[in-house]
C-alpha positions in Angstrom: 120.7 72.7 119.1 124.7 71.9 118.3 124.2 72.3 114.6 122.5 75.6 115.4 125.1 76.6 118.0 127.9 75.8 115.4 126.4 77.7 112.8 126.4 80.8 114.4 130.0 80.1 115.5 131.0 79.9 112.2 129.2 83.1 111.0 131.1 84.8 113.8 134.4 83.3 112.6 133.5 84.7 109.3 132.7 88.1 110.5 135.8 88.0 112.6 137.7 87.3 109.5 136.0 89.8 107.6 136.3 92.8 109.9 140.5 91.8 110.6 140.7 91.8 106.9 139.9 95.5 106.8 142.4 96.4 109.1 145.4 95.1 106.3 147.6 98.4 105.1 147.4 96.9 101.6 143.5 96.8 101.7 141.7 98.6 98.6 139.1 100.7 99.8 136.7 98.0 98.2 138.0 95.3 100.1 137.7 97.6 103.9 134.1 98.4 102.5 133.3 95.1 101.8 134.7 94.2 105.5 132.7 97.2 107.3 129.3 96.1 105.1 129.6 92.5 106.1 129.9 93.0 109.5 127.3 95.7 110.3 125.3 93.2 107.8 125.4 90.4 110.0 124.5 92.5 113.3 121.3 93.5 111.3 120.7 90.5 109.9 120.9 88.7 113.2 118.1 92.0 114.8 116.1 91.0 112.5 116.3 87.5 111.6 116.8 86.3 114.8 118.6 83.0 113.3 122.0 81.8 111.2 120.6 82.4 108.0 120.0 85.9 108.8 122.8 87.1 109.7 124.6 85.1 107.0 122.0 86.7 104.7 122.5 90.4 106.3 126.5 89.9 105.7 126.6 88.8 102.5 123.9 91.9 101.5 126.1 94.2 103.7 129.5 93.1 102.2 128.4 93.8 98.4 126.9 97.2 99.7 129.7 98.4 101.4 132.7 97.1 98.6 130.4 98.6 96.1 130.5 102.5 98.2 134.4 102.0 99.6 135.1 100.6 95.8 133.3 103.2 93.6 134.1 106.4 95.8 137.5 108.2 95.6 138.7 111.0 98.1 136.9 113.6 95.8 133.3 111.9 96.6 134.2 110.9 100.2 135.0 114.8 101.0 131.7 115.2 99.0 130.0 113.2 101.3 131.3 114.1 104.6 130.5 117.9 103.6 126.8 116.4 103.3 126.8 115.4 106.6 128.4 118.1 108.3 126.9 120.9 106.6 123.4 119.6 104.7 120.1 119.9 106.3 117.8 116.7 106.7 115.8 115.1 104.3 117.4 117.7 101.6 119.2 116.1 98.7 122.6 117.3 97.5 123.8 116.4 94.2 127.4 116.3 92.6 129.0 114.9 89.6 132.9 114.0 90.5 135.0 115.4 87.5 137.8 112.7 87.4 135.0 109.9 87.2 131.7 111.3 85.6 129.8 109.5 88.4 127.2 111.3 89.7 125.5 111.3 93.3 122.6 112.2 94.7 122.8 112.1 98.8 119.7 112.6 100.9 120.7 112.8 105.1 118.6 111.5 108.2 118.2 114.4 110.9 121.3 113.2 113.8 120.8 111.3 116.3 122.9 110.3 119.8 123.7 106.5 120.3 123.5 105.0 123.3 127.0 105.5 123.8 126.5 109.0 123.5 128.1 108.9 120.0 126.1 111.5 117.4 125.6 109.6 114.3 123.5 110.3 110.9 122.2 108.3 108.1 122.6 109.4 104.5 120.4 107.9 101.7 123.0 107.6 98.4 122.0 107.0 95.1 125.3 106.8 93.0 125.0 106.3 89.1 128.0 104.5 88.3 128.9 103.5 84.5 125.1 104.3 83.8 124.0 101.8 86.7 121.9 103.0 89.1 123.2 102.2 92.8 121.2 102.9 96.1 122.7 102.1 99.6 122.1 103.8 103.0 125.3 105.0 105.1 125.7 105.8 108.0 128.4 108.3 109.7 129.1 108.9 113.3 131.1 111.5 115.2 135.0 110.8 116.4 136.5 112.2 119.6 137.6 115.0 117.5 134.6 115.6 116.0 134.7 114.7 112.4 132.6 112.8 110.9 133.9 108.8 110.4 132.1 107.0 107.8 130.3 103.6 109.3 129.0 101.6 106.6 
């Protein structure tokens, strides 16, 4: 039960660091991507799992899915992709090729839906084909007080 107890401690120390290492000014985008992943890795890993090893697993999935979308997407693709959710109907697939980078994106949105907290948020399947690589990840974006839509994971 203590080895348990200070396994999950550690994970949380490792989260903690993780998420505070996002908040740096001199953070690349794949570094606050990474940060974001991890975390919301861990809380899913931890749903699911139930255990440690879980939410170890979840963040270290997590942290390579978000450095890979906050590493491989400049502003062109993130305006891209917050059109999508504003404007694009559910469970319709938009498709763009950014012009700077020749990566192209195919972006499939979840109908909205209200958290708990009364927050709107909306999932968007993203399949990004970077340097010929295939890459599929599954964001999610959720309303600020001013409406726009914030990028999650």
């Amino acid at each position: 039960m203590q080895k348990k107890h200070g396994l999950q401690m550690a994970a949380v120390a490792i989260i903690f660091m993780l998420i505070t290492s996002g908040c740096a000014t001199n953070t690349s985008k794949g570094a606050s991507g990474g940060a974001i992943g991890a975390a919301t890795g861990a809380i899913v890993g931890q749903a699911i799992g139930h255990n440690t090893k879980g939410t170890l697993l979840g963040a270290a999935v997590g942290g390579m899915l978000g450095y890979i979308i906050g590493n491989e997407m400049d502003k062109y693709d993130q305006a891209q992709l917050n059109q999508v959710y504003e404007t694009s109907p559910s469970n319709q697939r938009t498709q763009w090729v950014n012009p700077d980078t020749n990566r192209s994106y195919a972006v499939t949105p979840k109908p909205a839906y209200t958290q708990p907290s009364g927050q709107v948020c909306r999932e968007a399947e993203i399949l990004a084909t970077v340097d010929g690589r295939p890459e599929k990840v599954v964001s999610l974006a959720c309303r600020d007080n001013e409406g726009r839509w914030v990028i999650q994971k």
